[in-house]
Backbone bond lengths (Angstrom), bond angles and torsions (degrees), N, CA, C in turn:
res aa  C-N    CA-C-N  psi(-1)  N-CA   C-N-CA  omega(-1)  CA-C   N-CA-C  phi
1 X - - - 1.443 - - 1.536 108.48 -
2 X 1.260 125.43 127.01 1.449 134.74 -179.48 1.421 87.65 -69.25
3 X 1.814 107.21 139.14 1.280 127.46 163.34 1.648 114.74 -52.05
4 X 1.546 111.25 145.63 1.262 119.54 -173.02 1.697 117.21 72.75
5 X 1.216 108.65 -4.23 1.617 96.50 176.21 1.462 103.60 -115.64
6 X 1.534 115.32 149.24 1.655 134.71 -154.93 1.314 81.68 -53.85
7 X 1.285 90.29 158.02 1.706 127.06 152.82 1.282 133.45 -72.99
8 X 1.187 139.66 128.12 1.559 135.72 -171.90 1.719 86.35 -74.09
9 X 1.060 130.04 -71.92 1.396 131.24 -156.09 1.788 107.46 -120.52
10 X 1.364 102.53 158.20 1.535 82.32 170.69 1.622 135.81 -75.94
11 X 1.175 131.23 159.81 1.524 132.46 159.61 0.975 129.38 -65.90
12 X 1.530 121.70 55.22 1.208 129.62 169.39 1.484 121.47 -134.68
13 X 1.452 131.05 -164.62 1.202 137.12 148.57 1.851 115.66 -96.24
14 X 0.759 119.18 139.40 1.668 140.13 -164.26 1.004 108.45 -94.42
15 X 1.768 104.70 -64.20 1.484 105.47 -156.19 1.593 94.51 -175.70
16 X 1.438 89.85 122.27 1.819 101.63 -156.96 1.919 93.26 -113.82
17 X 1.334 143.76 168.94 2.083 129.19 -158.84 1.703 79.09 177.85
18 X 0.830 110.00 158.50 1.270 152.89 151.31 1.680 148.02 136.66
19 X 0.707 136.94 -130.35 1.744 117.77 -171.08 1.900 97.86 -151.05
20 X 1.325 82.75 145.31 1.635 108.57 -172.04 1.336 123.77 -117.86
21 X 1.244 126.35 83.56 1.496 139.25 -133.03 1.361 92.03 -107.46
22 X 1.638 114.50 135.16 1.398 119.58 -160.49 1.488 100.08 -119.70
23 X 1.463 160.71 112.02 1.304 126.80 -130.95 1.690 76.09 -131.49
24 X 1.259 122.27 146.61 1.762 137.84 172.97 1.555 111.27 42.30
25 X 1.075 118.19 89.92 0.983 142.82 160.01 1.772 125.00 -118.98
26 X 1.450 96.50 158.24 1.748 106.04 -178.63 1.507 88.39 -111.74
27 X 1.604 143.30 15.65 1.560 127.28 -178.79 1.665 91.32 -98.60
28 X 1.460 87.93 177.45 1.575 112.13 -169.54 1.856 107.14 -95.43
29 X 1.238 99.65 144.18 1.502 103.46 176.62 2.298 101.05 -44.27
30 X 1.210 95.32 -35.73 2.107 93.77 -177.69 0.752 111.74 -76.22
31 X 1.643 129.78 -22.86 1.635 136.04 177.43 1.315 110.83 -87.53
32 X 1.282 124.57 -7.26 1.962 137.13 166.77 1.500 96.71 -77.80
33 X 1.518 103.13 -45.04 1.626 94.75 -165.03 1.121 116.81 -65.97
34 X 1.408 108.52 -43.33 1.416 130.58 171.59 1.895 108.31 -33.23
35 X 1.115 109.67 -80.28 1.722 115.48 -177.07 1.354 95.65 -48.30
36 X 1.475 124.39 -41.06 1.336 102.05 -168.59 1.392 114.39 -69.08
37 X 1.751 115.60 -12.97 1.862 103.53 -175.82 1.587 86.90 -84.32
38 X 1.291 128.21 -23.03 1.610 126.53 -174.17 1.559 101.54 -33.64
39 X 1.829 90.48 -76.83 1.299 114.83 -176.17 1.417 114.82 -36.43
40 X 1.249 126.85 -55.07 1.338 124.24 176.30 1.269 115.67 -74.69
41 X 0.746 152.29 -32.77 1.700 149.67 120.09 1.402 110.46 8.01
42 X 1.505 108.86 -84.96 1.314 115.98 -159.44 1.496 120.25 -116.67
43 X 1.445 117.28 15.34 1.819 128.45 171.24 1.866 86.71 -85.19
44 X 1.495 85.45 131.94 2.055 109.40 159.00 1.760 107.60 -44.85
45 X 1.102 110.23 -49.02 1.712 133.91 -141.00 1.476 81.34 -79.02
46 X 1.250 102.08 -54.28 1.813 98.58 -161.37 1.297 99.86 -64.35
47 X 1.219 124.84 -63.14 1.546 144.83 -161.64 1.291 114.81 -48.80
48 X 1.595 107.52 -21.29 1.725 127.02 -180.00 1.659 98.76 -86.02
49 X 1.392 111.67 -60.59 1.394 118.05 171.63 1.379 110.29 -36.93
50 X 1.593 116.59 -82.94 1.444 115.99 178.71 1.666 124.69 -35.70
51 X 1.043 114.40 -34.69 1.541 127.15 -165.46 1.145 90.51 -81.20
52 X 1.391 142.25 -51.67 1.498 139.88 170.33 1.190 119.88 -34.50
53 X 1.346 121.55 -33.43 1.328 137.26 -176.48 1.550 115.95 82.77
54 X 1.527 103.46 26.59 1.457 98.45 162.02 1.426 105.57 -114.13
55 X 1.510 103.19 164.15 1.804 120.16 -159.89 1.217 103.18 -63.33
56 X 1.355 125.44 141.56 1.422 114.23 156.40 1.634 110.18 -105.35
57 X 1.004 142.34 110.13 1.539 134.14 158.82 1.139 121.21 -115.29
58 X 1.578 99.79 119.24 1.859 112.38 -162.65 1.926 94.48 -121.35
59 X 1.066 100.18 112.85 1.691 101.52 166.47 1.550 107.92 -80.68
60 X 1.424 91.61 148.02 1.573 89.12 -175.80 1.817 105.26 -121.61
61 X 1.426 115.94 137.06 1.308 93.34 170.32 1.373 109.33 -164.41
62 X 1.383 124.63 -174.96 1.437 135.89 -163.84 1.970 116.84 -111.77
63 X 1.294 99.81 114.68 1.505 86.94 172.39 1.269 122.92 -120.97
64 X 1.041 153.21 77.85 1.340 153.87 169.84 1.607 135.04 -30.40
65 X 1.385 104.10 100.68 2.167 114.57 -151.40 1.555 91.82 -98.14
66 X 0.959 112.77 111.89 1.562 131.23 -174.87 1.996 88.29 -60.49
C-alpha cells in the first residue's frame, strides 16, 4: 500500500485463540484453568495484548502421554 493512502483493515491484532496443552500432570482440569486466569493475570505479553484491546482466547487443557 503506497504511504498516506487508507487502510483496508486496521494495523493491528484483533483477536489472537489458541490452546495451552499441559502434558502429565496429577492437577485437575479447574486447577489448569485456574493458572491459566493466573497467566492472564500476570504474563507482560498477555497484558500488552489485552490492553491493546485485542481478544485473547487461550484454551487450556490436559493431555496424558502414556
Amino acid at each position: 500500500m503506497p504511504l498516506g493512502s487508507p487502510l483496508p483493515v486496521p494495523a493491528r491484532l484483533e483477536h489472537v485463540w489458541g490452546t495451552a496443552t499441559v502434558h502429565n500432570t496429577n492437577a485437575t482440569q479447574e486447577q489448569i484453568k485456574k493458572l491459566g486466569d493466573e497467566v492472564h493475570l500476570r504474563c507482560p505479553v498477555a497484558n500488552m495484548i489485552v490492553l491493546s484491546g485485542c481478544v485473547l482466547d487461550i484454551h487450556w487443557r490436559i493431555v496424558e502421554v502414556d
